[in-house]
N, C-alpha and C positions, 0 to 999 in steps of 0.2 A: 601802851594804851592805859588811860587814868582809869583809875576806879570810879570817878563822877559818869565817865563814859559808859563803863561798864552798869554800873548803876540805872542810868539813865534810860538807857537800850535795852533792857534786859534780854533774855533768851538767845538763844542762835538762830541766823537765817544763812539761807547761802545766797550770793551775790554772784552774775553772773557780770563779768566787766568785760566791753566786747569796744575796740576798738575800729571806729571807720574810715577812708579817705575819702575827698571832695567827689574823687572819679566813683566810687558807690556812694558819689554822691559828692499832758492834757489829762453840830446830829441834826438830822432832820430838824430844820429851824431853829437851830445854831440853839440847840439847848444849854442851860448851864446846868450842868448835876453835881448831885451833893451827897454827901455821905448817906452811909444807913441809918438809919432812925433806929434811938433807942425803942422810941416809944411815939407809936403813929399817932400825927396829927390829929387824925380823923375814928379818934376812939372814940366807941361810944355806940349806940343802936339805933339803926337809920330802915327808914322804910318806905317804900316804891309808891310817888304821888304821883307820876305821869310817865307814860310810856309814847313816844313819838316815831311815826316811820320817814328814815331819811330817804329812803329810794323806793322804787315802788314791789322792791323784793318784799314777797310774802311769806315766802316759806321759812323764813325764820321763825326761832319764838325765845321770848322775853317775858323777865319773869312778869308773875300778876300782880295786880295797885295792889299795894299791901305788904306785900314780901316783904321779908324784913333782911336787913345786913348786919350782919355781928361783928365790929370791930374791934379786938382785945390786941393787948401785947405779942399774949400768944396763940391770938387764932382771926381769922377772917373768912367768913360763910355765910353763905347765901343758899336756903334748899340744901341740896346735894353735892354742892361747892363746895371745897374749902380748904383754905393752908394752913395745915397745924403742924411745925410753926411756922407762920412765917417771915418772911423779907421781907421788908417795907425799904425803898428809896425815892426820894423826891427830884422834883426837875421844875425848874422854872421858864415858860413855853410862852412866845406868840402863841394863843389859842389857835386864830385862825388860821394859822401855817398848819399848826399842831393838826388841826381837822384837817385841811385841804394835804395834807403829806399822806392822809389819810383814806382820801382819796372822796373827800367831805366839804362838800360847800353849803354854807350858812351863811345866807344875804344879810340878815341881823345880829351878826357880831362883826364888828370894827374889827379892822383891821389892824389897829392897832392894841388890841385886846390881849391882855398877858392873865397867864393862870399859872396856877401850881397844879402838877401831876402826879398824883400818889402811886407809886404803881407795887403791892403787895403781889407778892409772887410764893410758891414752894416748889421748884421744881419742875418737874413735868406737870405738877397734881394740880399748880392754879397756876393762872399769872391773868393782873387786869387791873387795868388803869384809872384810880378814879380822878375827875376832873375837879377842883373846888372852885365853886363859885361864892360860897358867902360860909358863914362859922355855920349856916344850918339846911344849907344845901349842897350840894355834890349830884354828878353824874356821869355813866361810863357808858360805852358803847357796847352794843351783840347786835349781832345778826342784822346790822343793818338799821340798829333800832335805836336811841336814845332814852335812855333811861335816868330822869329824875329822883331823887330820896332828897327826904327831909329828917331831919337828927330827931330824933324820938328820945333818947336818955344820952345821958354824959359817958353811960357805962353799961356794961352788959353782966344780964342778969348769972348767978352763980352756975343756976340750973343749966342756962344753954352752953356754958363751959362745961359744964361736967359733960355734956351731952356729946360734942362732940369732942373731948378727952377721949371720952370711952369707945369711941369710933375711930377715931386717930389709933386708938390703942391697938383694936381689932383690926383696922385695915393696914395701917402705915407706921408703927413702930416694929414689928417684927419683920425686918425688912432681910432678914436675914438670906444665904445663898438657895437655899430647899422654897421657901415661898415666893422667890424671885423666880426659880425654874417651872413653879405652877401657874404664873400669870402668863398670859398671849402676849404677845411683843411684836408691835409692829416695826417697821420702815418707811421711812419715804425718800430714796437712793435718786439723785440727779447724777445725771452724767452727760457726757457730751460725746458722741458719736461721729466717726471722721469715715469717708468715702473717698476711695481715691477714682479719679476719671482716668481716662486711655489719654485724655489732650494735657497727663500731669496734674491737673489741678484739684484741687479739695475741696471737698464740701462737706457742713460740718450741720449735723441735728442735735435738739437737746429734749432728753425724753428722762420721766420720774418713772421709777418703780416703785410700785406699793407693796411691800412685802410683808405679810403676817406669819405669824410662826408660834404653834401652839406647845403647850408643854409638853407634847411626845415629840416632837421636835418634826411635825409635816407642816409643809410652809406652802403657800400660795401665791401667787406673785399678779399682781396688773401692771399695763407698760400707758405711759400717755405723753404727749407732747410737751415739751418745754418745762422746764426746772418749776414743780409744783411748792412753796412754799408754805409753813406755818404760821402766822401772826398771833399775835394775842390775842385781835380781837376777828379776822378773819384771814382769807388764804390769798397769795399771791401769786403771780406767774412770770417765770422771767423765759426770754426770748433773745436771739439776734436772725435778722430773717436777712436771708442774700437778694441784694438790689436789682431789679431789672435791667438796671440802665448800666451800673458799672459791674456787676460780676463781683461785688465786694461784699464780705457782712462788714456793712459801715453805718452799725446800728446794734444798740442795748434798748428793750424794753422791756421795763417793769413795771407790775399795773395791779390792781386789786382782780382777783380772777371773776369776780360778781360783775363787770363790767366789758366782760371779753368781746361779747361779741357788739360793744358800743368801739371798740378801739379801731375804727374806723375812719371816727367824726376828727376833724383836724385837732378839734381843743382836746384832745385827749391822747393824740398823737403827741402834741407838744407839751403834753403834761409830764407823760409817763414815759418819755423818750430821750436816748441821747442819741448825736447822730454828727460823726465826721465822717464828712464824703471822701477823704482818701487815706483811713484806717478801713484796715481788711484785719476782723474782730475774732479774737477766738474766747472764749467765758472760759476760767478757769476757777470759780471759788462764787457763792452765790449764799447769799442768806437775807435774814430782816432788814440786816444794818450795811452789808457792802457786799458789793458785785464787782471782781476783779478779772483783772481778761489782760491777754498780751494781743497783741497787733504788727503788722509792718504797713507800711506806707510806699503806697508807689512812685508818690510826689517826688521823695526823694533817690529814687531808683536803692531802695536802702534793705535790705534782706533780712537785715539783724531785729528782731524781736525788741518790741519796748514794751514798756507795761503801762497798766491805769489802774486805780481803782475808784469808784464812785460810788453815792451812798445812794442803798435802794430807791428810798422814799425822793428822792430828788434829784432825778434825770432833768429835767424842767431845765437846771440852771446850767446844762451841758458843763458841767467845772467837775473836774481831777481835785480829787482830796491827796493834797500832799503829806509829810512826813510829821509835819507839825501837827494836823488833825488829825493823822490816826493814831497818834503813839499817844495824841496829849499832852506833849509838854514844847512848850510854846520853843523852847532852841534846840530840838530836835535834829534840825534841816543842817544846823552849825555840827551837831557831834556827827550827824551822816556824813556828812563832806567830807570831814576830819577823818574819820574813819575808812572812808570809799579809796581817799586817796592814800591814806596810807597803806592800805592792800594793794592799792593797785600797784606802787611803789615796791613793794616788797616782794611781789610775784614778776614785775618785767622792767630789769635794771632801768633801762634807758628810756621810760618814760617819762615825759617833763611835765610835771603836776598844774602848771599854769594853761599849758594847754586841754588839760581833762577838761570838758564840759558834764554839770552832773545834773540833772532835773530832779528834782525834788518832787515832782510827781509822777518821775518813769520809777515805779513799782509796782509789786502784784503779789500776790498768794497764788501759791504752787504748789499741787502734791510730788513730792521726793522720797516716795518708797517708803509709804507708813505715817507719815511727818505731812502736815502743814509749813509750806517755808516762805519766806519772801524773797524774791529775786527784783533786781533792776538790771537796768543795762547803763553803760558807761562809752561813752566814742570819743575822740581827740580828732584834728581837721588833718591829722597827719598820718601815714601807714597806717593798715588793719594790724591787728595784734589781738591776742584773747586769752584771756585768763578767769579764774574762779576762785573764789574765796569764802570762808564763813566770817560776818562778822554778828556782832552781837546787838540784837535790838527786841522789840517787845514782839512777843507773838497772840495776836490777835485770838486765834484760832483756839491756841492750847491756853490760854488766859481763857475760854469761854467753855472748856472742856472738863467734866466731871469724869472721865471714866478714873477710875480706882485700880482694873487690872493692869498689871507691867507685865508686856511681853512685847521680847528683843527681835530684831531683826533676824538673829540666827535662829532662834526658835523659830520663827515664821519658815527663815530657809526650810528647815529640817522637816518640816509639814512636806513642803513644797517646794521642791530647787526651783520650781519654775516662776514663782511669786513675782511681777512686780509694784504692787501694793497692797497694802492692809492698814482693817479699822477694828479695834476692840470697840463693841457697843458700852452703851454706858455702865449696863445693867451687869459687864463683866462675864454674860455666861454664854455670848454666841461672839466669835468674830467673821469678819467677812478677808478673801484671801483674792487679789484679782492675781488670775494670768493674760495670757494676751486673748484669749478665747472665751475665756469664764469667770464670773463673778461664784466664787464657793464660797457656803456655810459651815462654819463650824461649832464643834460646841466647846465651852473651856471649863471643865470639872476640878474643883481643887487649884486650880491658877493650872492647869494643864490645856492642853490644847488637843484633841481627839485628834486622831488621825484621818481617819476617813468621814469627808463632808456629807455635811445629814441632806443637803441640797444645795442646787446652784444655776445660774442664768448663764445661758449662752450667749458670748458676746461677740458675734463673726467679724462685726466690723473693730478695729482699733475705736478702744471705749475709756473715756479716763472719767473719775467721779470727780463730781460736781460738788455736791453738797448732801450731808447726813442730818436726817431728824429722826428721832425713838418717840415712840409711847408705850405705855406696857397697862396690863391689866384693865379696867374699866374703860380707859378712853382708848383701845384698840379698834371699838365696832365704830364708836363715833369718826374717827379716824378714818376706816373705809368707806362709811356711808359718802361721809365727804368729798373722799376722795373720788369715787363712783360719779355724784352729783355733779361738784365741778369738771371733769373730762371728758375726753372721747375717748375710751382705751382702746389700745392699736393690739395687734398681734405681738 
């Protein structure tokens, strides 16, 4: 295997290549992004000339005319906001997709309207997107709201630097293990829950836990329907609901949860919907940016697992993002093949590689005992055969992941013979241990891992996680407020 390969691909996944016969027998508004910015476009001190409601949600709030925005190299705040330091990267966007992915419709922007999107981030502590319209206006979305500013100075004064230096200092430079163990630390834990029936057959729910967890370590937990997501600028919900007619989930929706009980109306079914009527759907991996799930088909009387993934914000265009889009690099799909079939070659002599058929969008994210992985599947028109293999390619998942603590599989065992997966949080000082029954807490002191969990969820039915979000300190309460507001919590 060349080095350009290995280069290309980075990381390890495992691949599952599963051979069929005839007799057993698919970014948001195609962004272009750009590096990080030394030095943000949009420096300089801006402040709030008009505030707009896009929906007739009230209960938000936005700041007041006036507010001011401080944009520095190394800070950006607003009020009580603020990333010090932060990230800045740009994207060059159709506006109007950009809103409408957003689940935002604006009769008076052209559709053929492009902007540049600033989006300044630190962390968990900020992330928000501002939109430019002209060198001396900019604006960003909350709550439902539209927020205008006008550039007031080139630059920001020394005072409000020092200001919030001193605050950065006090809240968010001593970031240390001891002040990490005194903030609350929330969850918000997707999973997907399997049912076996007496007639054989499965049926599969997807429910968020919210889980808070205080510095004596007693933790609270609320359960609610469908994989609750975080956005930037609000909350999402992803779903697959099984069909009356066929007995199948042959159905992904993802939707802004502000809108849930409109998802009814057909334009919003075909907004925020994908839907193959002979895929039977199961979600395996769920966030902002992609929804990944394996399937079989009855069409083909075909048993074997395929995969998909698709990107949140754009169900609409029913289309499978293949190899090429998610890795990024445009001959991707060429070193996949390359790759696929030399595995498969080197696991089952007498395969003939002319007959391998390989879809470049049967893929998916899968948890594998601790690990985010990617799996496909691979079939030939000739005998069944099956094999496994790791090859090497970019991981999504662990490219998006900040945790810091390293702990091995066999430490996990040694907690737990019974484990079959685990998540170290980001913050390093709780992990979570599944068995087949129970989701357990733990706490990790000095890179160690306690023995006996401080709590845990009882999980009777076969339960595999879905998706992990953290917040800790200050935005824990807002966190559950939210959480509360958008659901129904169940038992």
């Amino acid at each position: 295997m060349t080095k350009k390969i290995k280069y290309l691909l980075g990381f390890l996944f495992v691949i599952f290549l599963t051979a069929c016969s005839n007799s057993k027998s698919q970014d948001l508004s195609d962004l272009i992004q750009t590096p990080e910015l030394a030095n943000p476009v949009l420096e300089g001190t801006w402040q709030v000339s008009k505030v707009e409601d896009i929906t007739d949600n009230t209960n938000g709030q936005a700041p007041d005319i006036g507010s001011k925005l401080y944009i520095d190299k190394n800070l950006v705040a607003m009020d009580d906001e603020y990333a010090f330091p932060p990230t800045f990267t740009s994207k060059y966007v159709n506006l109007y997709e950009y809103l409408a992915n957003r689940g935002y419709d604006f009769e008076k922007i052209d559709k053929n309207e492009s902007a540049v999107v600033v989006n300044a981030t630190q962390g968990q502590f900020f992330a928000r997107d501002f939109v430019i319209r002209s060198e001396d206006e900019i604006f960003f979305i909350v709550d439902d709201k539209i927020v205008y500013l006008s550039k007031l100075a080139k630059n920001v004064d020394q005072e409000i630097i020092d200001k919030y230096t001193a605050l950065a200092s006090k809240e968010r430079i001593d970031t240390n293990e001891d002040d990490e163990a005194n903030e609350d630390t929330a969850l918000l834990l997707g999973v997907r829950e399997r049912t076996d029936s007496n007639n054989g057959k499965q049926d599969y729910d997807y429910y968020t836990y919210f889980v808070k967890i205080n510095p004596d370590g007693e933790a609270i937990v609320k359960k609610s329907k469908d994989i609750f997501l975080r956005g930037q600028n609000e909350y999402w919900k992803v779903r697959s609901l099984k069909s009356k007619v066929t007995g199948l989930y042959d159905n992904i929706e993802a939707y802004p949860a502000r809108i849930e009980n409109e998802m009814n109306k057909q334009e919003n079914i075909d907004k925020y919907s994908f839907k193959d009527f002979s895929k039977d759907i199961r979600i395996n991996f769920a966030d902002m940016n992609y929804i990944s799930f394996s399937y079989n088909t009855d069409i083909s009387n075909n048993t074997i697992n395929k995969y998909g993934v698709l990107r949140t914000g754009d169900l609409e265009s029913n289309k499978l993002v293949n190899i090429d889009e998610f890795t990024g690099e445009e001959d991707a799909s060429e070193q996949f093949e390359e790759m696929v079939i030399n595995e498969a070659a080197s696991k089952v002599s007498d395969i003939n590689p002319e007959k391998i058929i390989i879809d470049t969008s049967d893929f998916g994210l899968v948890r594998d005992n601790g690990i985010w992985t990617i799996q496909t599947s691979l079939y030939t028109k000739e005998g069944q055969q099956r094999t496994s293999s790791q090859i090497p390619i970019r991981n999504y998942v662990e490219e998006n992941s900040s945790v810091q603590t390293i702990i091995t599989r066999d430490q996990v065992r040694n907690i737990n013979a019974q484990e079959k997966d685990y998540l170290v949080l980001e913050n390093g000082n709780y992990m979570i241990i599944q068995t087949t029954d129970e989701i357990l807490f733990h706490k990790i002191v000095d890179g160690t891992i306690e023995k006996i969990p401080f709590f845990s969820i009882q999980t009777p039915n076969p339960t595999s996680l879905i998706s992990l979000d953290q917040q800790s300190g200050a935005n824990v309460e807002s966190l559950e407020e939210d959480f509360i507001s958008n659901n129904e919590i169940v038992d």
